[in-house]
C-alpha positions in Angstrom: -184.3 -5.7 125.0 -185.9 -6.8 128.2 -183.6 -7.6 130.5 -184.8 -9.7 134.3 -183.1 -9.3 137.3 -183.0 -12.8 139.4 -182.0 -11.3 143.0 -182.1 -14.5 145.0 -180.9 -17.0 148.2 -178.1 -19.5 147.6 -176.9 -22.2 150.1 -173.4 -22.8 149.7 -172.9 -26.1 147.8 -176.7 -27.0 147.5 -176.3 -26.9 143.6 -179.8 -29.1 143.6 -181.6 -26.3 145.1 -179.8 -23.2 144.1 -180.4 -25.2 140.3 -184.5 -25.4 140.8 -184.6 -21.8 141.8 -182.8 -20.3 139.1 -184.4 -22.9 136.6 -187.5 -21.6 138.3 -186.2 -17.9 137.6 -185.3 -18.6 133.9 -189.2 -19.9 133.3 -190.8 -16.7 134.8 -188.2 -14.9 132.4 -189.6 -16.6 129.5 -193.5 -16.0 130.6 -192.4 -12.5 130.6 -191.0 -12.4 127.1 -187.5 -11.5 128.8 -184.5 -11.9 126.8 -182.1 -11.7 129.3 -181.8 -13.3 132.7 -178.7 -12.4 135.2 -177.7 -13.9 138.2 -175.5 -12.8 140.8 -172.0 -13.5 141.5 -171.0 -17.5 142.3 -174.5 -18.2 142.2 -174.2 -22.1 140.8 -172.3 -22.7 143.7 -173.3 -20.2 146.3 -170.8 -17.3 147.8 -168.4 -17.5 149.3 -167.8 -21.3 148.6 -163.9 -20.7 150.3 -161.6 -23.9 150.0 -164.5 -26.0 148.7 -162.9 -25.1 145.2 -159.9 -26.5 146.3 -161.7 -30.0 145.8 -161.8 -31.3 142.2 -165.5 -32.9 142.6 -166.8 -29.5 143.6 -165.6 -27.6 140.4 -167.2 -31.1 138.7 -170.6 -30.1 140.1 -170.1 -26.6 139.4 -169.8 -27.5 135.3 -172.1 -30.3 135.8 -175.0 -27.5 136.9 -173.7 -25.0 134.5 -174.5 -27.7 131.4 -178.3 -28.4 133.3 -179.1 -24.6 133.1 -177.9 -24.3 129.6 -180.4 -26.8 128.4 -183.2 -23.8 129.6 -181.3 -20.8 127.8 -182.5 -21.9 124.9 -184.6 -18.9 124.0 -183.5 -16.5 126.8 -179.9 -15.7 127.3 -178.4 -16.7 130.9 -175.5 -15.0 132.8 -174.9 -17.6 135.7 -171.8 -16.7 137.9 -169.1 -19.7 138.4 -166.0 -20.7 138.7 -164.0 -21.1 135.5 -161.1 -23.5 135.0 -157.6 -21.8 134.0 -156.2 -23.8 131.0 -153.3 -21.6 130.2 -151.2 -23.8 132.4 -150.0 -20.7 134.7 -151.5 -19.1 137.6 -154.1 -20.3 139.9 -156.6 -23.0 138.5 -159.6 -20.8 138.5 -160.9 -17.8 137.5 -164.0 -16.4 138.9 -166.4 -15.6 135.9 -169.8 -14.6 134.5 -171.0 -16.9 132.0 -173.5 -15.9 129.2 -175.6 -18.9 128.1 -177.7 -18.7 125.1 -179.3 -21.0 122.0 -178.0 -24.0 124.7 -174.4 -23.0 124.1 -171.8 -21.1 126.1 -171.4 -17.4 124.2 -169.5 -15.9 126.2 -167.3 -15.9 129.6 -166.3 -12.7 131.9 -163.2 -13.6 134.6 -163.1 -11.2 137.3 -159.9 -9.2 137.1 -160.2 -7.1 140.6 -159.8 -10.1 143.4 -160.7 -8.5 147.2 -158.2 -9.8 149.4 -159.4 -7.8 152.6 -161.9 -8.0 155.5 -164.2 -11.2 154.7 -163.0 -11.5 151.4 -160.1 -14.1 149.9 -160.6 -14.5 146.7 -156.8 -14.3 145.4 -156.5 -17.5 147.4 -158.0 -19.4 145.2 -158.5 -17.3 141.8 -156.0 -15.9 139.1 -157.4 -12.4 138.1 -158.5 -11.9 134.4 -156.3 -10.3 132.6 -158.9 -10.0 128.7 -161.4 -8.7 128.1 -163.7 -8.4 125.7 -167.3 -7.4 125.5 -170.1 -10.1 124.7 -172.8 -9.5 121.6 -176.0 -10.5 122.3 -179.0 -9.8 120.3 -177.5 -7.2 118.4 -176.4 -5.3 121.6 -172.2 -5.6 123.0 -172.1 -5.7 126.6 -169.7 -5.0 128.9 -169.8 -7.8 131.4 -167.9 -7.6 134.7 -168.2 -9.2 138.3 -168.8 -7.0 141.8 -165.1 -5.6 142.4 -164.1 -5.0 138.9 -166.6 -1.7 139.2 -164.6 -0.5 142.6 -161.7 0.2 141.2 -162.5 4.1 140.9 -161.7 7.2 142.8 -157.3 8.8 143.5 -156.8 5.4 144.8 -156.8 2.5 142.5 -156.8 -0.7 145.0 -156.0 -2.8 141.3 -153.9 -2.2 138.3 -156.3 -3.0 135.9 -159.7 -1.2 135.2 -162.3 -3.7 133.2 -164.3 -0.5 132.2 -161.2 1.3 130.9 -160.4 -1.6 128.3 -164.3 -2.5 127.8 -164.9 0.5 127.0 -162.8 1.0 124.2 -164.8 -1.7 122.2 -168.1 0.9 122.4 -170.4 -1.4 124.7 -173.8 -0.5 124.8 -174.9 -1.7 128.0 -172.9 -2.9 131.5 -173.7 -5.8 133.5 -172.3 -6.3 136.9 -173.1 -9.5 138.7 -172.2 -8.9 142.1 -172.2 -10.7 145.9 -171.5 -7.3 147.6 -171.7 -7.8 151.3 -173.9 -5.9 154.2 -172.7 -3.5 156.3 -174.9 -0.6 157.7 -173.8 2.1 155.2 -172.9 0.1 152.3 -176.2 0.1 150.4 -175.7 4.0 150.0 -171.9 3.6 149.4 -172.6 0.7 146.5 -175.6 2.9 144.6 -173.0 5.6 144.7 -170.3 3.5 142.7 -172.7 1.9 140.4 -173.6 5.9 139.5 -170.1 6.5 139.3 -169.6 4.1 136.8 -172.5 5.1 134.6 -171.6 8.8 134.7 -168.3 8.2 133.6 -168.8 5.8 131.0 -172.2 7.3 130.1 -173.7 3.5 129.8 -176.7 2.0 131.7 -176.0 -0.6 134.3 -177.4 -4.0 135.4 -176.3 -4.8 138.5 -177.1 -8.0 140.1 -176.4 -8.3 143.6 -177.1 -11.6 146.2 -179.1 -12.0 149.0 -179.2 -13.8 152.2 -176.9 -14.9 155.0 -173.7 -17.5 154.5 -173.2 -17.9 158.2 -171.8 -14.5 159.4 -171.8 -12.8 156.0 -175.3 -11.5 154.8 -175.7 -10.3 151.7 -178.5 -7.5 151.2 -179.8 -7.4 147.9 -180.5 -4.0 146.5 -180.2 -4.6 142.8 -180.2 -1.7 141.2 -180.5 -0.3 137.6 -179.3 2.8 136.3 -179.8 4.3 132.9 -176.8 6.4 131.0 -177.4 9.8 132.5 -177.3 8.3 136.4 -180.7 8.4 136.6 -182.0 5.3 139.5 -184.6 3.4 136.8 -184.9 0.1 139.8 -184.1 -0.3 142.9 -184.8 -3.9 144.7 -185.8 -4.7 147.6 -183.4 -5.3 150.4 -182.6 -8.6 152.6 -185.5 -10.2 150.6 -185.4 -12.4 147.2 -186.8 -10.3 144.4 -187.0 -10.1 140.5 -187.5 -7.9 138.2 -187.6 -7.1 134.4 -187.0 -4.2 132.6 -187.1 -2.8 128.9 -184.2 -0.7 127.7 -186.6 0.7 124.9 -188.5 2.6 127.9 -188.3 5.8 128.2 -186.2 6.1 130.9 -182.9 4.8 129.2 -184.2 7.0 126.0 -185.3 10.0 127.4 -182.5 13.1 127.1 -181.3 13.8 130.8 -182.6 17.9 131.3 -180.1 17.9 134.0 -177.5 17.2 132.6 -176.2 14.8 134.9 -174.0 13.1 132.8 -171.6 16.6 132.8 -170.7 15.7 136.5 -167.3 14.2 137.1 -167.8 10.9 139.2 -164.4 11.2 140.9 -166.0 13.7 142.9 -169.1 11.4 143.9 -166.7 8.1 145.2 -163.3 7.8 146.4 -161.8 6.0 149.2 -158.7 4.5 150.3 -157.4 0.9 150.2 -158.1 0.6 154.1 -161.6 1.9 154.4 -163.7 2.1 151.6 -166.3 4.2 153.1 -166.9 7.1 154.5 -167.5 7.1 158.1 -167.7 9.7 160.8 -164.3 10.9 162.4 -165.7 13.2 164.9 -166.1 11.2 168.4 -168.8 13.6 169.6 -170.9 12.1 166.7 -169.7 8.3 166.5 -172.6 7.4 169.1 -175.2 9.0 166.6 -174.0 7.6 163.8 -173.7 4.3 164.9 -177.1 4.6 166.6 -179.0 6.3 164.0 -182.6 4.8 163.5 -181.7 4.0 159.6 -178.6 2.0 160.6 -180.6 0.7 163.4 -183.2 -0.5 161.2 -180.7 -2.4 158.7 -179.3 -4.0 161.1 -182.2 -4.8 162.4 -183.1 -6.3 159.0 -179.8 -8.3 158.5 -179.9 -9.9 162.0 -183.4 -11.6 161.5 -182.0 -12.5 158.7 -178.4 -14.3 159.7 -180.5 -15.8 162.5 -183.5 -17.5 160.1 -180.8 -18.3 157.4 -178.4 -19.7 159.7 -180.8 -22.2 161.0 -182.7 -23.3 158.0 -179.8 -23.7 156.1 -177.5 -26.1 159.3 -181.2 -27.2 159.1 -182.2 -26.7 162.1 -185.0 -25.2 163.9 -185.3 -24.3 167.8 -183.1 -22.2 169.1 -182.1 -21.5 173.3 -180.5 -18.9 175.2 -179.7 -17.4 178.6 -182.6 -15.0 179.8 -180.9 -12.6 182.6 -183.3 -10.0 182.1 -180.5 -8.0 181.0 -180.7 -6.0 177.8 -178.3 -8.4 175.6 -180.3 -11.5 176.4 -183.5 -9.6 175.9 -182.6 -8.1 172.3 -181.6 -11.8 171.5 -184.0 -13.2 172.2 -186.8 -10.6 171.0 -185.1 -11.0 167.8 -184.8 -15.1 167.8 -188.8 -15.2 168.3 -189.3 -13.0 165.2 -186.6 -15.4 163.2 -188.0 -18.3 164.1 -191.2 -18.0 165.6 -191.8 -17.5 169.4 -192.6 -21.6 169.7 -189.1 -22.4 168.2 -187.4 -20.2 170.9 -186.9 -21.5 174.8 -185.0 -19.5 177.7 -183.5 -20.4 180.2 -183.9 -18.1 183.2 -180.8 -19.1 185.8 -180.4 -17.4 188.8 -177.9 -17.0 191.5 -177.6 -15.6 194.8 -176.4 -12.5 193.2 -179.2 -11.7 191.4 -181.6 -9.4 191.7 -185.5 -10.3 192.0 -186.3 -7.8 189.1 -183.8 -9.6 186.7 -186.2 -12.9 187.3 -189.1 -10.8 187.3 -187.7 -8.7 183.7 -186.8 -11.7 182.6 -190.0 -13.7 183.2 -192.7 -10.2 181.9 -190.1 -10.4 178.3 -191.1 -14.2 177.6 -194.5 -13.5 178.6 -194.7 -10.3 176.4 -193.0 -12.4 173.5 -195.2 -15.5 174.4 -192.1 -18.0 174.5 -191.4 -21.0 176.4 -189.1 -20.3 179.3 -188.0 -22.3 182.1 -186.2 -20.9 186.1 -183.3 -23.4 187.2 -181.5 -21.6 190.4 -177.9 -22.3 190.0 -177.0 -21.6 194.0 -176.8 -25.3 194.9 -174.6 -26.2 191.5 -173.1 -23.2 192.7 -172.3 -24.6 196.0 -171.1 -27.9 195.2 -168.3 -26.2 192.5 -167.2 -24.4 195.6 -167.3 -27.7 198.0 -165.2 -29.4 195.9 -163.0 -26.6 195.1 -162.3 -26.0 199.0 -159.2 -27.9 199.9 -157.6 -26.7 196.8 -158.9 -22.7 196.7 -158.5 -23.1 200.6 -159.4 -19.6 202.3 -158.2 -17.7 199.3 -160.6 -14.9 198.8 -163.7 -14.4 196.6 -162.4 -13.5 193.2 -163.3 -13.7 188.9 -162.8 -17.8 189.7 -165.8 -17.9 192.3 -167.6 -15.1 189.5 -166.8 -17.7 186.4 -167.9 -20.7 188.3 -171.2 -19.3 188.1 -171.0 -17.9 184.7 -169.5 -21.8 183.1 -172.7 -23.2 185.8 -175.1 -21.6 183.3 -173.2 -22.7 180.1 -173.2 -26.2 181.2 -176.9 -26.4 181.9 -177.8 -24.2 178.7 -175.6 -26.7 176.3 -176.9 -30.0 178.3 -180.7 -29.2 177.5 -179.5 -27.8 174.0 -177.7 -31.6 173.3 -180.9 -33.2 174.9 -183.7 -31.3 172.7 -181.5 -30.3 169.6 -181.5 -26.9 170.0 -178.6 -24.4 168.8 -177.7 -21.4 171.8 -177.7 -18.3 170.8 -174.8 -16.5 172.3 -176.0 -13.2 174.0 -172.2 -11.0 174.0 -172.0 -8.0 172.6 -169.6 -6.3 170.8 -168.3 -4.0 173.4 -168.1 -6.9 175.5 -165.8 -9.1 173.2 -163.5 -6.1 172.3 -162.8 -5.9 175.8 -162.8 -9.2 177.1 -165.4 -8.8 179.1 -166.8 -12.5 179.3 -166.3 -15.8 180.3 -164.8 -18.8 178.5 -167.2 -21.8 178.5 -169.6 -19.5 180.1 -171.4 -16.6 178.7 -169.4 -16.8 176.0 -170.4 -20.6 174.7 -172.9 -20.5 171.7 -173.5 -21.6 168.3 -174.1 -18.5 167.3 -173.0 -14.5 167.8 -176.5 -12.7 167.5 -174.9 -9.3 169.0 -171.1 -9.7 168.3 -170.9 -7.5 165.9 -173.3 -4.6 167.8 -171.9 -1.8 170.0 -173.8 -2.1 173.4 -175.4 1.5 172.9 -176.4 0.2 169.9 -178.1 -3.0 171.7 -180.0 -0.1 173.3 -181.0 1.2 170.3 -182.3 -1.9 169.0 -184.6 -2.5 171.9 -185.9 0.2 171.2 -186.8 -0.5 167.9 -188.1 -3.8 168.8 -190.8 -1.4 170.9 -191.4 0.8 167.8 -195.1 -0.4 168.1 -195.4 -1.0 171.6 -193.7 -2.8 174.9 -191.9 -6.4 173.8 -188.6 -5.5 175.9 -190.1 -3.8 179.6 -188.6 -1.0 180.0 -187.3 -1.5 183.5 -184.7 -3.9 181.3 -183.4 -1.2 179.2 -183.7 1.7 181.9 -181.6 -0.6 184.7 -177.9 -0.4 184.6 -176.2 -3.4 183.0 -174.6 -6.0 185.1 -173.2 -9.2 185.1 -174.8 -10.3 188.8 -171.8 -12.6 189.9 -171.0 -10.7 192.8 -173.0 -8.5 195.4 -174.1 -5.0 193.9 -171.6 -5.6 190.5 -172.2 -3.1 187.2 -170.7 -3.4 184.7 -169.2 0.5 184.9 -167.0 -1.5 187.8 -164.6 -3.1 185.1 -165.3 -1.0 182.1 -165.3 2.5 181.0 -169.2 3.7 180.3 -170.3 2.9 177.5 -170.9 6.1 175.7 -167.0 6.5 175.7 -166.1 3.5 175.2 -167.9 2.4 172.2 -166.5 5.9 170.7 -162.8 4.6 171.3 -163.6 1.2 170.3 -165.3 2.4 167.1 -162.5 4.7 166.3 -160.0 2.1 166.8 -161.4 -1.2 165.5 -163.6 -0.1 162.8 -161.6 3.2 161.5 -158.4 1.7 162.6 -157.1 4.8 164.4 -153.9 4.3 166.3 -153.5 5.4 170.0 -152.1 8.7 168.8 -155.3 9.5 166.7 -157.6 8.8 169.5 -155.9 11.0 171.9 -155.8 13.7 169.4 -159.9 13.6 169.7 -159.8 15.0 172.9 -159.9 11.6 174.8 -158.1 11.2 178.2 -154.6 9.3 177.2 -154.7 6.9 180.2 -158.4 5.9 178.9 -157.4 5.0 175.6 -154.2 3.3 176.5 -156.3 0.7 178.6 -159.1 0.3 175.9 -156.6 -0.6 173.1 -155.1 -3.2 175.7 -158.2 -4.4 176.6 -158.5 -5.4 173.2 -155.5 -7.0 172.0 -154.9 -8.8 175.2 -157.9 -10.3 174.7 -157.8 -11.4 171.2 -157.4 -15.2 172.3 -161.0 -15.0 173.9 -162.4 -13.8 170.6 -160.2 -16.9 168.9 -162.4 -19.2 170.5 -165.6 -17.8 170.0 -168.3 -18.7 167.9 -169.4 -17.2 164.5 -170.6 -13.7 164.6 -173.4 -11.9 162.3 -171.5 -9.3 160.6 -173.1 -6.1 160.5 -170.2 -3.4 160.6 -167.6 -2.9 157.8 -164.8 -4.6 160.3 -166.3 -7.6 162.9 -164.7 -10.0 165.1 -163.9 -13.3 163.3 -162.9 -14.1 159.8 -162.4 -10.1 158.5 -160.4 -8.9 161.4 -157.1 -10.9 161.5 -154.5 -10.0 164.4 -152.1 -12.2 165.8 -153.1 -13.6 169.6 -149.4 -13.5 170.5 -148.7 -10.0 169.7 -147.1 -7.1 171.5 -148.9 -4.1 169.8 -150.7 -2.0 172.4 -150.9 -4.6 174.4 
């Protein structure tokens, strides 16, 4: 049997589009004499489509596209992933299933049975798990059919009551097929070849496993489909944050061939495990955190998936030119390096906006990066907007002294002149904060902190360092005067940034330790870190969770971001 992988871009809700190009997939199936397409989790509608199944006409659609693609499975079976509508009468109205199509009929349906409720995901919101299951025959061969979560439930730890494998395999399958929308972070393509292998060694069955790519705003999905044969040999890998297909032959030798190494013998408990809170392993030791997280594989992954939420995010709001603050800082100037390789330097304008407070080689830094990239940039002095805030502001602030109001003046000066040429030429701004930054607060409302979009939000300032210096992997883009200076804000005479904040090789250690491992004061201490430090960190960051509330979306890179998977209440008392 020759089974095709279809590794490809939905838009959420486009059913026209996402229809063509898996109508387009299901023809280059048939050139190849493939028997077997699959397609990755939700893809008739696009994931995740959220409360858009709430509404009737969208389920409609959903069927309506399911019956257009069955009309071109008429030699070549189809496994489409869609919603499914619950007719027992109890429970949610939907299940989330895998459909096999085949001979223009429906021969099967899978319903996902492990729903993620955590980080990003919400699927119990709107789905009822499955709760039967039964493999699907097809040309002679029974296959065990099951949707991204339902293979996680492995390891001392079941997240789930209910294992599909453990009641699928009972019915002696001879194949699984996972369809899969398995988000990016910059660990989890090693963590999610390591449970597909799990399953195969335990059940001693090759897998299929379909996953999606591209970005839905601040989720982006990697690709990576893989295939594994029954001794946990890797037969195909696919290629990551890129669409790709692929077909392969079960009669080949690699899913006939004995295994000499027995690999099957091994128990997979031993290769995956993790706990309901963190899924993946991570370093614990703080006097590694900063390698870890600044590692040149991580670096280039994310690297990878923020070209990618930036080019995806655009063409699918369909849009095109992008702007942004150029300080000559480092934050601006990994933004912006990475907006011009998005969308092309002549989509990409900065705005250069300087102050009293600044310092000639921010214009000057600022000015050699646009020139090194090629991009349009414009200089608009802010001193005499500057002036007239303060003017106006006299008989009111009186001859109270300079403080963060006279400092945010000039930080809300830029944000209204970035989104007033932004509304005047159509362009989305490209927020510049990083994450360090928005754990602590450390950024002004209607300022800095405007955008359409979070290019860095989700990256650890040390690891905005990093990043530069993979954007000058082949040569200068980013001079280094801009990664060698000390950061600073500029709003005030001779300001750094090591003023207000703890440096920033300790604190992205604490902030990692608490926000992405979720280690309580206690813990962190218990690292060897000064008490007082962490005490104000921690505080730092839940007193400024109403900042963050406001804030626009954020590219998720990291297992836990800012924004839709990290949940804490703006009112709360914790640490705070």
């Amino acid at each position: 049997m020759k089974i095709a992988l279809a590794q490809q871009n939905y838009h959420i809700g486009n059913f026209e589009a996402n229809t063509q190009k898996m109508i387009d997939a299901i023809e280059k199936a048939k050139k190849q004499n493939a028997d077997l397409i699959v397609f990755s989790e939700l893809s008739i509608c696009g994931y995740p489509p959220r409360d858009f199944l709430e509404f009737e006409d969208f389920i409609i659609k959903c069927y309506e596209t399911v019956d257009r693609i069955k009309q071109h499975a008429d030699t070549i079976g189809v496994i489409v992933g869609c919603p499914v509508r619950n007719e027992a009468g109890k429970g949610k109205d939907l299940f989330n299933g895998a459909w096999l199509l085949y001979e223009k009929e429906i021969k099967g349906i899978a319903n996902k049975t492990c729903l993620p409720t955590y980080d990003v995901f919400d699927e119990y919101r709107y789905f009822e798990p499955g709760f039967e299951w039964q493999t699907i025959s097809f040309k002679g061969k029974k296959i065990a059919l099951t949707i991204c979560e339902d293979i996680w439930n492995l390891g001392d730890n079941h997240l789930y009551r209910h294992s599909p494998m453990e009641e699928l395999i009972k019915q002696k399958p001879d194949l699984m097929i996972n369809i899969s929308a398995s988000p990016f972070d910059y660990d989890h393509d090693d963590d999610r070849k390591e449970v597909v292998r799990a399953n195969v060694l335990k059940y001693k069955l090759p897998m299929f496993y379909c996953n999606a790519v591209g970005s839905q705003t601040e989720i982006v999905f990697d690709g990576g489909s893989l295939v594994y044969n029954g001794h946990g040999d890797l037969v195909k890998e696919m290629k990551y944050f890129e669409e790709d297909f692929e077909l392969v032959d079960l009669t080949e030798e690699a899913f006939t061939k004995a295994d000499k190494n027995d690999r099957s013998s091994k128990q997979p408990t031993a290769l995956y495990s993790f706990d309901k809170e963190m899924r993946v392993s991570k370093q614990n030791d703080p006097s590694h955190v900063i390698a870890y997280l600044t590692n040149e594989e991580n670096i280039r992954q994310i690297h990878a998936a923020l070209i990618m939420g930036i080019r995806d995010y655009f063409s699918k709001m369909g849009f095109s030119k992008a702007i942004l603050g150029s300080s000559g800082g480092i934050d601006s100037a990994v933004t912006l390096a990475l907006a011009c390789e998005a969308l092309g330097k002549e989509n990409v304008r900065a705005i250069l906006m300087p102050s009293q407070y600044s310092t000639g080689h921010s214009v000057s830094d600022a000015e050699q990066l646009s020139k090194n990239l090629d991009n349009h940039y414009d200089i608009i002095p802010i001193k005499n907007i500057y002036d007239s805030f303060l003017t106006s502001l006299d008989p009111v602030f009186k001859d109270l002294p300079f403080g963060l109001a006279e400092e945010n003046i000039q930080s809300r000066s830029r944000g209204n002149l970035l989104m007033a040429i932004a509304n005047k030429f159509g362009y989305i701004l490209l927020n510049t904060s990083n994450k360090s930054e928005l754990a602590t607060g450390y950024g002004t409302l209607y300022g800095d902190m405007a955008g359409g979009l979070s290019v860095l939000g989700d990256v650890y300032k040390l690891q905005v360092y990093a990043l530069a210096r993979f954007i000058n992997r082949h040569g200068e883009i980013i001079p280094q005067n801009i990664i060698d200076k000390a950061p600073s804000a500029e709003l005030r005479p001779g300001q750094k940034d090591s003023d207000s904040l703890p440096e920033y090789d300790l604190l992205d250690k604490v902030l990692y330790q608490y926000i992405e491992r979720r280690q309580g004061p206690k813990e962190i201490i218990g690292m060897g870190i000064e008490e007082p430090l962490v005490k104000r960190i921690l505080k730092l960051v839940n007193t400024n969770e109403y900042k963050r509330n406001q804030f626009c979306p954020i590219i998720r890179v990291s297992c836990k971001a800012f924004g839709v998977g990290r949940r804490v209440p703006i009112v709360g008392k914790y640490l705070s």
